[in-house]
C-alpha positions as CSV (number, residue, x, y, z in Angstrom):
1,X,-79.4,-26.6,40.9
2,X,-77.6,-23.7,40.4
3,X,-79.3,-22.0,37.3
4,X,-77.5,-24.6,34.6
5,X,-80.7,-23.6,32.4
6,X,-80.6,-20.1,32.4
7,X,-77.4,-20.6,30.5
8,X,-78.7,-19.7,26.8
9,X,-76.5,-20.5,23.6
10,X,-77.1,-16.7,22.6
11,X,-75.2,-14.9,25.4
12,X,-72.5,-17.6,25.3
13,X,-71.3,-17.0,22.1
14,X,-68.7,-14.0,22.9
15,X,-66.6,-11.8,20.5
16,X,-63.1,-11.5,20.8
17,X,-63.1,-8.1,22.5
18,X,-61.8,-9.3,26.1
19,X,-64.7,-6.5,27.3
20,X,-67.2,-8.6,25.4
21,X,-66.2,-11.7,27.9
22,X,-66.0,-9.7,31.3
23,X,-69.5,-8.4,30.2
24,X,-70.8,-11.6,29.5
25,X,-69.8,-13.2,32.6
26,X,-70.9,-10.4,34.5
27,X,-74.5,-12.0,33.7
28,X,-74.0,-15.1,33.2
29,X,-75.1,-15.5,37.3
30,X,-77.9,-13.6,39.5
31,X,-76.1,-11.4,42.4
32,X,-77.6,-13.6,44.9
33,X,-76.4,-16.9,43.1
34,X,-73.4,-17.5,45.5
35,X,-73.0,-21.2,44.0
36,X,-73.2,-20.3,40.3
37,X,-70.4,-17.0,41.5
38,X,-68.1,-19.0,43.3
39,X,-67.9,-22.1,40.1
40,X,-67.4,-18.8,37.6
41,X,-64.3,-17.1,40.2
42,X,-62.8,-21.0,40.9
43,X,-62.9,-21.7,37.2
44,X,-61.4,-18.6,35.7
45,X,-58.3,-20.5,34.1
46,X,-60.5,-22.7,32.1
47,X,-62.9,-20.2,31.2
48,X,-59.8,-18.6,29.7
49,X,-58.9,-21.5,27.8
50,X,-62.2,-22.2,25.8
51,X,-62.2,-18.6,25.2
52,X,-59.1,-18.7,23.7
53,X,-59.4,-21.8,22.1
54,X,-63.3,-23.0,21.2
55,X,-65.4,-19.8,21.1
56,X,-66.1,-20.6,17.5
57,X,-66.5,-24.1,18.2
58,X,-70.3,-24.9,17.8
59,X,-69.8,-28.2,19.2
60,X,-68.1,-27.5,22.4
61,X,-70.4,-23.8,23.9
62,X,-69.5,-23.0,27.3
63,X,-71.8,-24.1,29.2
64,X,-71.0,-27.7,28.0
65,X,-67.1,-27.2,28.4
66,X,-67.7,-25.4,31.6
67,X,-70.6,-26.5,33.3
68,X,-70.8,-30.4,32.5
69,X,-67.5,-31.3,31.8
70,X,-64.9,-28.9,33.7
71,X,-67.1,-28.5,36.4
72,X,-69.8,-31.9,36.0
73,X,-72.4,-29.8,38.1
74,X,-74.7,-29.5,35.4
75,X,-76.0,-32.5,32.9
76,X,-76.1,-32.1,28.9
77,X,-79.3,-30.5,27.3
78,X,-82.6,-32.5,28.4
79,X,-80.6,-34.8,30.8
80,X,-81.0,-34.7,34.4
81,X,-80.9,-36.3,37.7
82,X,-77.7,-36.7,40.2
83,X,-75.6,-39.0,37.4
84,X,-77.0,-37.1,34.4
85,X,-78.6,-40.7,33.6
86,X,-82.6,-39.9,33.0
87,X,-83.6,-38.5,29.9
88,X,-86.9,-36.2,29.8
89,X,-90.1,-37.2,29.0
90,X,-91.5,-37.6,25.6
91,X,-94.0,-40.1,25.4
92,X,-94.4,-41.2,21.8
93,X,-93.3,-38.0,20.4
94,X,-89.9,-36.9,18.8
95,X,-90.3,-33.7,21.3
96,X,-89.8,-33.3,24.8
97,X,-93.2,-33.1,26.3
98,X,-95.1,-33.7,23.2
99,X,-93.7,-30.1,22.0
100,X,-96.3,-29.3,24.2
101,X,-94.6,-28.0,27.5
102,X,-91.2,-28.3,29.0
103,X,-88.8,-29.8,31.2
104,X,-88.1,-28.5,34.5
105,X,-84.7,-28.9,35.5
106,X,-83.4,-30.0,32.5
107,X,-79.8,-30.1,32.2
108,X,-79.6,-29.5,36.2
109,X,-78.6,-32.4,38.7
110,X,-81.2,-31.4,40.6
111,X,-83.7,-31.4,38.4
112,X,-87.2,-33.3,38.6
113,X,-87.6,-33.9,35.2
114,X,-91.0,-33.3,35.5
115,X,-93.2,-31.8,32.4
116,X,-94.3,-28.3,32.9
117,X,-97.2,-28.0,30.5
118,X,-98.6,-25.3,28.3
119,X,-102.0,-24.0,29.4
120,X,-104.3,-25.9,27.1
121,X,-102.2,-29.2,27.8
122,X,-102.3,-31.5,30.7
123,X,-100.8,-35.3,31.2
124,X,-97.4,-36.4,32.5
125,X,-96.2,-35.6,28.8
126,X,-98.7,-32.9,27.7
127,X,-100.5,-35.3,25.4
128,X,-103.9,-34.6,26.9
129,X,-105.9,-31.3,26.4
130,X,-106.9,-29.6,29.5
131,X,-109.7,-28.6,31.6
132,X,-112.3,-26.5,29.6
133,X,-110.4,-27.3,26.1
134,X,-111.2,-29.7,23.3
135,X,-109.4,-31.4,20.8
136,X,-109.0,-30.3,17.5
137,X,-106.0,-33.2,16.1
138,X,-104.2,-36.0,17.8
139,X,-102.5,-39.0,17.2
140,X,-99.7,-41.2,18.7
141,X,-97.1,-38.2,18.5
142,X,-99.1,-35.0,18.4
143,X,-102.1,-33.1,19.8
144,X,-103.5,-29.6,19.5
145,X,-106.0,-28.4,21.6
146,X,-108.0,-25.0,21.9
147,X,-109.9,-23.5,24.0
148,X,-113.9,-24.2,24.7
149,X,-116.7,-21.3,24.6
150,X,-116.3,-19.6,28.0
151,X,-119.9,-20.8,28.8
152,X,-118.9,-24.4,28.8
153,X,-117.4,-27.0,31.2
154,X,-116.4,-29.4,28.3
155,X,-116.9,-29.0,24.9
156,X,-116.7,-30.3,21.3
157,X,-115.9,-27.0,19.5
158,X,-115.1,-23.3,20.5
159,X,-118.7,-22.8,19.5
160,X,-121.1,-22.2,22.7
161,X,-123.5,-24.1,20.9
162,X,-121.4,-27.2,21.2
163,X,-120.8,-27.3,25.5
164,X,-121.3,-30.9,26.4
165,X,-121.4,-30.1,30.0
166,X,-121.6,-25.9,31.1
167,X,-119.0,-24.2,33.4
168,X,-120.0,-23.8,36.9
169,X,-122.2,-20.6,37.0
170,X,-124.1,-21.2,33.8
171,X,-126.8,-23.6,33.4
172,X,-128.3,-25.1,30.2
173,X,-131.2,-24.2,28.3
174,X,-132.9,-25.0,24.7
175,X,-133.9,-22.4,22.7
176,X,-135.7,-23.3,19.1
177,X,-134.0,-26.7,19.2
178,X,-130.5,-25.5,20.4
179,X,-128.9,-26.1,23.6
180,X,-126.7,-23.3,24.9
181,X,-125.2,-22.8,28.3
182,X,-126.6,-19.3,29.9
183,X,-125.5,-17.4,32.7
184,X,-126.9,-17.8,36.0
185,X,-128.0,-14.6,37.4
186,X,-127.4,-14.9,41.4
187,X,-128.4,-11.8,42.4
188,X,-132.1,-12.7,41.1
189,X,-131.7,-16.4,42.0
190,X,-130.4,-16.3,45.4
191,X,-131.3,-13.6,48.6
192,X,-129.1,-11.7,50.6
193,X,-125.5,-12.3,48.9
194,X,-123.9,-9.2,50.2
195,X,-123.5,-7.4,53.6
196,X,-125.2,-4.0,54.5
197,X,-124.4,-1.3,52.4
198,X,-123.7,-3.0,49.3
199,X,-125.5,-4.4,46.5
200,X,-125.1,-7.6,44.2
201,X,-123.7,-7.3,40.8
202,X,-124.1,-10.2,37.9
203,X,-121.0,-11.2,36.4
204,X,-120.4,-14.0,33.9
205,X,-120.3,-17.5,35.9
206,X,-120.2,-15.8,39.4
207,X,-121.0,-12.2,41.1
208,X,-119.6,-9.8,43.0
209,X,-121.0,-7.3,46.0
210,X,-120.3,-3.4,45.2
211,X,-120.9,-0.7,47.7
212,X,-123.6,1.0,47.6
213,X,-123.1,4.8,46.0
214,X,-124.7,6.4,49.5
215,X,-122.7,3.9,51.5
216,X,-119.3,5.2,49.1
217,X,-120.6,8.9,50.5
218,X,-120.7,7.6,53.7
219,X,-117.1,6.2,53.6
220,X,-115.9,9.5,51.9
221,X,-117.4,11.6,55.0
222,X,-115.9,9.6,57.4
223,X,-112.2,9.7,55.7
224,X,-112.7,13.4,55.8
225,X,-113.8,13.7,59.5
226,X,-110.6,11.4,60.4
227,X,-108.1,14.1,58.4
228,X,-109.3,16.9,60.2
């Protein structure tokens, strides 16, 4: 497509002041956009004429006047596909994408149509909570997810008390009845992690190999001997 989305209500609604519109324009398209540039020079006349005659019109903003029915490059709001035809995705709900992501392409020919969800959301409409989140709410038209204790795999609260499996790098233990996910320490656990010259540092879920503060005086010497 050539950017139809990136057309927002807010900077199309001009002033009179003739500046105002040459301004506008100006950023209406990226430099490097030639397609969205050479529809804005070819359609100069007509951009003219909705200035003059529907810039107050609510009903008829110019990217509808210009880009879907001057032009027909672009489709209406939440539309897309080469005939405009396909509508996005919104499963049960009254929003696109559950209210719970949004549509790529939307309004663009060329547009998949495809739900681009919010973090804690997953699912062709965003109706299912992600990886490491549980759910707090749902039913047929909404969901709200948050996200689990960073200890756990899955969960069924933010607690880390309440991991039902634990996140890769912790491992579970029971402590005066209570089950809680720990942190597996590597560096005691497992034997030689890191190279020569460093040393292994704990970190929660993984580790990471540091060098060593002799091998850093090492490395400083050397730098030293090379910029002489």
């Amino acid at each position: 497509g050539w950017g139809c989305g990136d057309w927002e209500e807010k900077n199309l609604k001009y002033k009179t002041s003739e500046t105002r519109l040459i301004e506008i324009l100006e950023s209406v398209c990226e430099k490097s956009d030639f397609k969205c540039n050479k529809v804005l020079e070819e359609q100069e006349e007509a951009i003219e004429k909705w200035y003059k005659k529907f810039r107050d019109d609510e009903d008829k903003p110019l990217r509808t006047y210009l880009c879907v029915t001057t032009v027909n490059v672009c489709c209406p709001e939440n539309k897309f596909g080469a005939k405009c035809a396909e509508e996005c995705p919104k499963g049960n709900s009254d929003e696109i994408c559950f209210g719970r992501g949004k549509c790529e392409g939307a309004g663009d020919k060329e547009g998949s149509g495809k739900c681009i969800c919010d973090s804690e959301y997953t699912g062709d409409v965003c109706n299912k909570c992600a990886d490491n989140h549980f759910e707090v709410h749902s039913n047929d038209s909404y969901i709200l997810c948050r996200s689990c204790h960073q200890s756990c795999g899955t969960c069924s609260g933010e607690n880390a008390t309440e991991c039902l499996t634990c996140r890769d790098g912790f491992k579970e233990e029971e402590k005066d009845g209570v089950k809680r996910c720990i942190d597996i320490n590597e560096c005691v656990e497992q034997q030689n992690l890191c190279g020569d010259g460093e040393y292994c540092a704990n970190t929660a879920g993984s580790y990471k190999c540091e060098a060593k503060p002799e091998a850093k005086n090492e490395e400083a010497k050397e730098e030293k001997k090379e910029e002489l």
